[in-house]
Backbone atoms as SQL, in Angstrom:
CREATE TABLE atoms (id INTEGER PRIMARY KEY, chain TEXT, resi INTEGER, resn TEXT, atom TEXT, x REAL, y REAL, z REAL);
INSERT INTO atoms VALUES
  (1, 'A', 1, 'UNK', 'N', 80.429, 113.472, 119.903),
  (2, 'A', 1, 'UNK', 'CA', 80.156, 113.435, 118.493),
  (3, 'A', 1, 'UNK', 'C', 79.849, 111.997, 118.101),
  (4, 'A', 2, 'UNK', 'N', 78.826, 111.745, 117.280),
  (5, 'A', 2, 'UNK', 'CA', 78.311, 110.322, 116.950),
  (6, 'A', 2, 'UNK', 'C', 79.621, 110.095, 116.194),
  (7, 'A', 3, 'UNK', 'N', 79.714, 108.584, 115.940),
  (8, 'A', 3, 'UNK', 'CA', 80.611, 108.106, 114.988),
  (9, 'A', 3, 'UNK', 'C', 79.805, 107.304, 113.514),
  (10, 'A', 4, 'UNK', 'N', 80.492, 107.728, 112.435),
  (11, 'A', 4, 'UNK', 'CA', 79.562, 107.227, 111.105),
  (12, 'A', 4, 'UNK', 'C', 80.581, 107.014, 110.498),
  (13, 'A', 5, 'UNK', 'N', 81.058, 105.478, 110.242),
  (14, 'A', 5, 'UNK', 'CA', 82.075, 105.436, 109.287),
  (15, 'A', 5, 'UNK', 'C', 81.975, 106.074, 107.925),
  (16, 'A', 6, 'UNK', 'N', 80.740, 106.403, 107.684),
  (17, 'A', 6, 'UNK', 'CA', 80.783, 106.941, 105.827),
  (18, 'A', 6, 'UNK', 'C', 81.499, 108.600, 105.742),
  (19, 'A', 7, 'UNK', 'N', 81.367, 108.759, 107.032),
  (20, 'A', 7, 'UNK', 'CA', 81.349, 110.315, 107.430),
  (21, 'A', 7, 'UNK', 'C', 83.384, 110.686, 107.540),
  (22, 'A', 8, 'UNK', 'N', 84.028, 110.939, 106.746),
  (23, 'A', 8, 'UNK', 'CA', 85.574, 110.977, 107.549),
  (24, 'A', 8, 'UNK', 'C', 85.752, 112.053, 107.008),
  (25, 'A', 9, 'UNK', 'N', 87.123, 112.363, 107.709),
  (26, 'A', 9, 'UNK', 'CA', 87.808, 113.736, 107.129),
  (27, 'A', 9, 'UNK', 'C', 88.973, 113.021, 106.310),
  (28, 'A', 10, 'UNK', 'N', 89.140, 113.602, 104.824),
  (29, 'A', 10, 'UNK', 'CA', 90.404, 113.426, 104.366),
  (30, 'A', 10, 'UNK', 'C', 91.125, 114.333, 103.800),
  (31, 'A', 11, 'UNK', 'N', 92.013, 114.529, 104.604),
  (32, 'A', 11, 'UNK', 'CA', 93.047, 116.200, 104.426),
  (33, 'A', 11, 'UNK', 'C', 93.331, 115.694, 102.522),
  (34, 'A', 12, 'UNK', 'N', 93.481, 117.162, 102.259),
  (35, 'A', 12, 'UNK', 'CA', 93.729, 117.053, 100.594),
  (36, 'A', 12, 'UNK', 'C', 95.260, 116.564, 100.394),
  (37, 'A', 13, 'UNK', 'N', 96.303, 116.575, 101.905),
  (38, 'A', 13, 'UNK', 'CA', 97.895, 116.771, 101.531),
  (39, 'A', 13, 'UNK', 'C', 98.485, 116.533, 103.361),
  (40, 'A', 14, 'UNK', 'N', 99.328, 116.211, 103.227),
  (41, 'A', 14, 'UNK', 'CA', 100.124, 115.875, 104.547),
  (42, 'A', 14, 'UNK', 'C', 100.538, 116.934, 104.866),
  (43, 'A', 15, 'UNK', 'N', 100.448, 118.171, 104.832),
  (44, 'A', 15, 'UNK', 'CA', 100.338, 119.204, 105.408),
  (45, 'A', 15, 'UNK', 'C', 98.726, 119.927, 106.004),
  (46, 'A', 16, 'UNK', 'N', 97.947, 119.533, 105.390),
  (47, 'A', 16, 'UNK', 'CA', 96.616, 120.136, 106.020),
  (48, 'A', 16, 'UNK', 'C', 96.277, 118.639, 107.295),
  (49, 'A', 17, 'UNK', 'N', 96.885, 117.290, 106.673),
  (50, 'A', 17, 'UNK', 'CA', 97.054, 116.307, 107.860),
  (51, 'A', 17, 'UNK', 'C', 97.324, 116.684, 108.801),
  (52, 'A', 18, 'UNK', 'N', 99.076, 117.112, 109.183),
  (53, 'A', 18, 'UNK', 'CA', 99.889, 117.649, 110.068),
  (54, 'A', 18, 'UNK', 'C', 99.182, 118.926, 111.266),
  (55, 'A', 19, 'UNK', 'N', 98.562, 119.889, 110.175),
  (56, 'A', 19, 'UNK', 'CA', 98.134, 120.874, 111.108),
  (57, 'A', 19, 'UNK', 'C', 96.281, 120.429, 111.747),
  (58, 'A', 20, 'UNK', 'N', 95.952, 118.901, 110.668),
  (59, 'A', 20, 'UNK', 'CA', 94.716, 119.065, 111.339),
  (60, 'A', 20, 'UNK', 'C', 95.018, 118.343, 112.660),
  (61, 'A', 21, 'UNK', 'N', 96.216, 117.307, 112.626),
  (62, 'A', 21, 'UNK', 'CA', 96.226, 117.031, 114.409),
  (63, 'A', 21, 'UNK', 'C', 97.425, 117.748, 115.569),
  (64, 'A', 22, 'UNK', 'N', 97.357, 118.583, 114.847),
  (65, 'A', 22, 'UNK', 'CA', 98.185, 119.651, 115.885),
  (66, 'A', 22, 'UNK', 'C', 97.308, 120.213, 116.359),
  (67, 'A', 23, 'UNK', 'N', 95.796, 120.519, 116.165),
  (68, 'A', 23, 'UNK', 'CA', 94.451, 121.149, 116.457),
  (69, 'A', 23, 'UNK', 'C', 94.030, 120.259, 117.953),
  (70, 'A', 24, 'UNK', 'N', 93.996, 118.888, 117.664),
  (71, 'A', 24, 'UNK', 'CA', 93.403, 117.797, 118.586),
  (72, 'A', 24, 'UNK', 'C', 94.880, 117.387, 119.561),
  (73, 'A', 25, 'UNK', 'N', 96.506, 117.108, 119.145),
  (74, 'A', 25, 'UNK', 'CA', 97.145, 116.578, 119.560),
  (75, 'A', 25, 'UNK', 'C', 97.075, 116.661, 121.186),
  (76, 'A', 26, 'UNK', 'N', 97.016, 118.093, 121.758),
  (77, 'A', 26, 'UNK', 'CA', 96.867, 118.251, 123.227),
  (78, 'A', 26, 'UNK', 'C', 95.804, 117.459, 123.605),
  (79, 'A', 27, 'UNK', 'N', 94.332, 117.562, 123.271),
  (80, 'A', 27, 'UNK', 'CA', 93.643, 117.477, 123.667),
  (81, 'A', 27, 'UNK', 'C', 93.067, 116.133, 123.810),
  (82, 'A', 28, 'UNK', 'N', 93.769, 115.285, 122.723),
  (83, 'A', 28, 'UNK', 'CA', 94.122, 113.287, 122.609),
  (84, 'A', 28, 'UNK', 'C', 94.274, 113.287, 124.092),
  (85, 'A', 29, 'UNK', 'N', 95.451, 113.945, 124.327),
  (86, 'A', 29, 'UNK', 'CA', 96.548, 113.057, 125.004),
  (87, 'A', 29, 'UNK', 'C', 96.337, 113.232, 126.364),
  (88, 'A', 30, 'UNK', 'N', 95.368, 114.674, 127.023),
  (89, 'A', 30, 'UNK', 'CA', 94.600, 115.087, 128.343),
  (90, 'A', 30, 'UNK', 'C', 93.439, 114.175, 128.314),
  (91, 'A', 31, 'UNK', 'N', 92.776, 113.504, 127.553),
  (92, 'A', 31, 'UNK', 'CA', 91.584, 112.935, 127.697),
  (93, 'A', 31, 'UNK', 'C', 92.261, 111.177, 127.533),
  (94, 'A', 32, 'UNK', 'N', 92.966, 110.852, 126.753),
  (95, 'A', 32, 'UNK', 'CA', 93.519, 109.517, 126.880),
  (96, 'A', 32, 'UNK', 'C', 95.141, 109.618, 127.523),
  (97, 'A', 33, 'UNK', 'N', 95.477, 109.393, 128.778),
  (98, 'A', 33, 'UNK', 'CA', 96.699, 109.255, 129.159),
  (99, 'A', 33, 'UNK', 'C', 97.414, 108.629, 129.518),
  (100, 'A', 34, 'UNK', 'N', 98.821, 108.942, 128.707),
  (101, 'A', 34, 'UNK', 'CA', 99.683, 107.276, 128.546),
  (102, 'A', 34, 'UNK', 'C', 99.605, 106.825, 127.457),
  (103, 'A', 35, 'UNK', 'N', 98.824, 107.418, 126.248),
  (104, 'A', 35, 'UNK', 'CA', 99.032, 107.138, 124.951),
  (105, 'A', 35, 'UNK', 'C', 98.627, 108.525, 124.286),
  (106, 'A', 36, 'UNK', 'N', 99.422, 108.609, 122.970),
  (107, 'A', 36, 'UNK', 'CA', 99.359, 109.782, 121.796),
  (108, 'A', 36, 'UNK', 'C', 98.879, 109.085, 120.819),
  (109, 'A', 37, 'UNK', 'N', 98.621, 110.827, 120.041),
  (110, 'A', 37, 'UNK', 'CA', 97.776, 110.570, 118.978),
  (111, 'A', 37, 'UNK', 'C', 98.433, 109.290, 117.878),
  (112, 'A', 38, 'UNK', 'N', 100.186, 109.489, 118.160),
  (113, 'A', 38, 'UNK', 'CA', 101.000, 108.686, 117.147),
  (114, 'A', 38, 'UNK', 'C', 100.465, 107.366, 117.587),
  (115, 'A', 39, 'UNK', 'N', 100.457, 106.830, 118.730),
  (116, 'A', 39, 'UNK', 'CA', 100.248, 105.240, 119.308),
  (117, 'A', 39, 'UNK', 'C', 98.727, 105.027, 117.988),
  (118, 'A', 40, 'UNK', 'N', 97.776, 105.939, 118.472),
  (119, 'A', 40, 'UNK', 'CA', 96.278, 105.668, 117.591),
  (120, 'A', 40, 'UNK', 'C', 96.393, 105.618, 115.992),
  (121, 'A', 41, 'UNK', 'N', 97.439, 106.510, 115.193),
  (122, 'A', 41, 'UNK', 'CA', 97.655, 106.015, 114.207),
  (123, 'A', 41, 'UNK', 'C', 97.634, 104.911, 113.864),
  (124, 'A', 42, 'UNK', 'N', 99.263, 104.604, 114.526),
  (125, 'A', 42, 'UNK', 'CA', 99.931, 103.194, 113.998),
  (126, 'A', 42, 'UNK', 'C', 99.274, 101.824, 114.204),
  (127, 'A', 43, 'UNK', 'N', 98.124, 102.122, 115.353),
  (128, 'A', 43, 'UNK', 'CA', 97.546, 101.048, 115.516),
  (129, 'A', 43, 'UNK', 'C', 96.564, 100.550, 114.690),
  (130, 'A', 44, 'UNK', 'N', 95.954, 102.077, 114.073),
  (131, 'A', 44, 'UNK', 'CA', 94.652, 102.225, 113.089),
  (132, 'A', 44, 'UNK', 'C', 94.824, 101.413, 111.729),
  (133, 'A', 45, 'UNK', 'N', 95.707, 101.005, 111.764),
  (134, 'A', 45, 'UNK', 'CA', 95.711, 100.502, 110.380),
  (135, 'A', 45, 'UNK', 'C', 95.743, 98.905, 110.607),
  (136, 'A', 46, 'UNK', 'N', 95.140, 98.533, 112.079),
  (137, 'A', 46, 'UNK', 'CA', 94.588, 97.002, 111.946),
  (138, 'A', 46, 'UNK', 'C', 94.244, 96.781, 113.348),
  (139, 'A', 47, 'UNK', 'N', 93.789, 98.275, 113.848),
  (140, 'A', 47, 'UNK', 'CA', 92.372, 97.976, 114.844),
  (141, 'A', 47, 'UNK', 'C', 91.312, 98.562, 114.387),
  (142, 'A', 48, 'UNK', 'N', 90.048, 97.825, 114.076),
  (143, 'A', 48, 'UNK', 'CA', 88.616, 98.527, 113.984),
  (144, 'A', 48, 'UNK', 'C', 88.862, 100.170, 114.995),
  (145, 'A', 49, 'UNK', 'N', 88.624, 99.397, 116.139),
  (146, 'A', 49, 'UNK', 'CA', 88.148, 100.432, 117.156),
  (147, 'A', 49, 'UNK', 'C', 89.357, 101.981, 117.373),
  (148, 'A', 50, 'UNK', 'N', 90.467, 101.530, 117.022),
  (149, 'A', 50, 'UNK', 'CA', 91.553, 103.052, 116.759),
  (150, 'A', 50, 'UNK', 'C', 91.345, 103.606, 115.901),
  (151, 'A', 51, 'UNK', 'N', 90.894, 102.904, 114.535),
  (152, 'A', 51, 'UNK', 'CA', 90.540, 103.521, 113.604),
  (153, 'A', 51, 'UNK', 'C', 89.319, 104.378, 113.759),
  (154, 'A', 52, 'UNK', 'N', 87.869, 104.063, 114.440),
  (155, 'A', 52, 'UNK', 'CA', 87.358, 105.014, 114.578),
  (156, 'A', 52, 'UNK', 'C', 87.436, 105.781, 115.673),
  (157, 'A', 53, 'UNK', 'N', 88.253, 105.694, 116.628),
  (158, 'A', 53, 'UNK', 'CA', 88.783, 107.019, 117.486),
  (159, 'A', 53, 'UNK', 'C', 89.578, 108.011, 116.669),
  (160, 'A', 54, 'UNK', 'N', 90.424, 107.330, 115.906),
  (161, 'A', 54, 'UNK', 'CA', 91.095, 108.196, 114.781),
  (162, 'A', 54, 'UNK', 'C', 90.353, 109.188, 114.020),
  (163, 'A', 55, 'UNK', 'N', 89.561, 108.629, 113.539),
  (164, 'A', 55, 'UNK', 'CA', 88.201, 109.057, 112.499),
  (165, 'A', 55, 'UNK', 'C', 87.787, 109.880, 113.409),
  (166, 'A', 56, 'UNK', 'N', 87.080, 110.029, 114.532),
  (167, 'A', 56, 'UNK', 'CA', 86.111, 110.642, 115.186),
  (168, 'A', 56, 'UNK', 'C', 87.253, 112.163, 115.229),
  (169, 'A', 57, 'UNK', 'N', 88.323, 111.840, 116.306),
  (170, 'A', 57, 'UNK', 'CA', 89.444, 113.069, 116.531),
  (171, 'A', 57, 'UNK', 'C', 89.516, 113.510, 115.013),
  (172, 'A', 58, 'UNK', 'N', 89.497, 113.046, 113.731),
  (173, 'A', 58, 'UNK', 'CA', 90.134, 114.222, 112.354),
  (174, 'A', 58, 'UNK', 'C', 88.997, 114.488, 112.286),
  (175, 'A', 59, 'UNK', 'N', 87.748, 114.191, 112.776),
  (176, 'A', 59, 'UNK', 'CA', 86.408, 114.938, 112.840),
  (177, 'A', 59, 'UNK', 'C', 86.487, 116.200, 113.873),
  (178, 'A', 60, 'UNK', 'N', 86.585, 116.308, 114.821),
  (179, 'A', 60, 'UNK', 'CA', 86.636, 117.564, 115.707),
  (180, 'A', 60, 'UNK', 'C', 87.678, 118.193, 115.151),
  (181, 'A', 61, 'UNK', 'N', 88.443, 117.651, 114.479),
  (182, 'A', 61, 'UNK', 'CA', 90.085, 118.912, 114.181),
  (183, 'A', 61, 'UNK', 'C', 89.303, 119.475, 113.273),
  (184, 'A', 62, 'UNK', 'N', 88.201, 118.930, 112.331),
  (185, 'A', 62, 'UNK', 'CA', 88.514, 119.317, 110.993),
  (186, 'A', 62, 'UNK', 'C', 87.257, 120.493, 111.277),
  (187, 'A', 63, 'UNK', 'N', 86.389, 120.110, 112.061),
  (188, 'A', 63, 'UNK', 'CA', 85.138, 121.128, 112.689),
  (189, 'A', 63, 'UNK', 'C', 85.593, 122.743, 113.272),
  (190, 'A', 64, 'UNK', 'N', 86.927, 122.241, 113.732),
  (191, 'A', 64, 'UNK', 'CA', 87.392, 123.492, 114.867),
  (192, 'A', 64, 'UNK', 'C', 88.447, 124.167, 113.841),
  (193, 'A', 65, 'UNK', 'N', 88.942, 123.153, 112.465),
  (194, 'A', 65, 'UNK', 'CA', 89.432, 124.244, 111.364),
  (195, 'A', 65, 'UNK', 'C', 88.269, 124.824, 111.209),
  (196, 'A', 66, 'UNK', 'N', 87.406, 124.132, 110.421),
  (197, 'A', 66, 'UNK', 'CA', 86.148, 125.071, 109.879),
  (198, 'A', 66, 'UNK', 'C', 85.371, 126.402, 110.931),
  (199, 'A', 67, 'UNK', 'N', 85.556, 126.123, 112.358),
  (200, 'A', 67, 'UNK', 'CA', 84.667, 126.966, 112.889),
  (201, 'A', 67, 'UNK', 'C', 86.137, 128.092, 112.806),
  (202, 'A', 68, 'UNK', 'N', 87.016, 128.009, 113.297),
  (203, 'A', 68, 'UNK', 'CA', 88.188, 129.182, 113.526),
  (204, 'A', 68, 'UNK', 'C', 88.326, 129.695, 112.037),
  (205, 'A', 69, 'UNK', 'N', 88.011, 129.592, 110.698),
  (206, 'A', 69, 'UNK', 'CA', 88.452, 129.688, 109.635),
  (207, 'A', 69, 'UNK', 'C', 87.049, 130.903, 109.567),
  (208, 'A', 70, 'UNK', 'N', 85.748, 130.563, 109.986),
  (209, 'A', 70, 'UNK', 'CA', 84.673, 131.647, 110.231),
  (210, 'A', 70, 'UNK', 'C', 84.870, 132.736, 110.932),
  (211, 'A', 71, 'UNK', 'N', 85.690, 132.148, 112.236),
  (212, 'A', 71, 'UNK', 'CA', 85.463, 133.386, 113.069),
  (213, 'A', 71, 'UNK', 'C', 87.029, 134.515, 112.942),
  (214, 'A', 72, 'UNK', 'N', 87.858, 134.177, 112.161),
  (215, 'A', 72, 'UNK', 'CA', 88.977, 134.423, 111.510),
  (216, 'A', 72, 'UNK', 'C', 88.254, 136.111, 110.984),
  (217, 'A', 73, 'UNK', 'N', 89.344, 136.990, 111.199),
  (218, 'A', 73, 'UNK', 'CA', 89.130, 138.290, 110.107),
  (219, 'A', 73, 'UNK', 'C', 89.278, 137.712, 108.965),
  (220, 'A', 74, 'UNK', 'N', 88.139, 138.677, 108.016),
  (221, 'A', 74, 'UNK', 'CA', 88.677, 138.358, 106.189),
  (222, 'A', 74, 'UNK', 'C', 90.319, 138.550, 105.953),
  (223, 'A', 75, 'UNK', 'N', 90.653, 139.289, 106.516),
  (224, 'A', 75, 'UNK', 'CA', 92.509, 139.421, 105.880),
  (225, 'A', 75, 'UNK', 'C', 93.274, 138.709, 105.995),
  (226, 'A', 76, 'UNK', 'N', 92.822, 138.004, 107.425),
  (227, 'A', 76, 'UNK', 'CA', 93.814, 136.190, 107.590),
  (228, 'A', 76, 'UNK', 'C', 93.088, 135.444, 106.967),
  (229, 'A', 77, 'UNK', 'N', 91.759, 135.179, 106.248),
  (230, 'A', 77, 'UNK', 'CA', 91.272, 134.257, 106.166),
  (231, 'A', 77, 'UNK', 'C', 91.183, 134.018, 105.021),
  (232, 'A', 78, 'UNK', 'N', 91.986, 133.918, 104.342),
  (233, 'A', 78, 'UNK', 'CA', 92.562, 133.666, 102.945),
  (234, 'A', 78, 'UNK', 'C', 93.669, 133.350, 102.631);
């Protein structure tokens, strides 16, 4: 996925936060190992470059809410 800083995800509430990196959390931590998603937080808030790994990962969480929220029956999907 390209990276575009103008482009981010921002959960409406620390609960749509929570579940958007419970979506990515496995999948951080199989592709970068030896560090979690928590390490990329805490760092994000005064590294350029974590910050947009950060950014990029609440981009795929927030894609794979939106695509599972489609392919969802109407009766859960509300």
């Amino acid at each position: 996925m390209l990276s575009n800083s103008h482009h981010h995800v921002n959960p409406a509430n620390e609960a749509e936060r929570t579940f958007l990196e419970s979506l990515i959390r496995k999948d951080f931590e199989r592709c970068h190992p030896g560090e979690t998603l928590d390490d990329v937080k805490r760092r994000a808030s005064f590294s350029k470059e974590d910050k947009g790994i950060l950014r990029d990962w609440m981009a795929v969480a927030a894609t794979q809410a939106a695509t599972d929220r489609m392919t969802m029956p109407p009766a859960l999907a509300a």
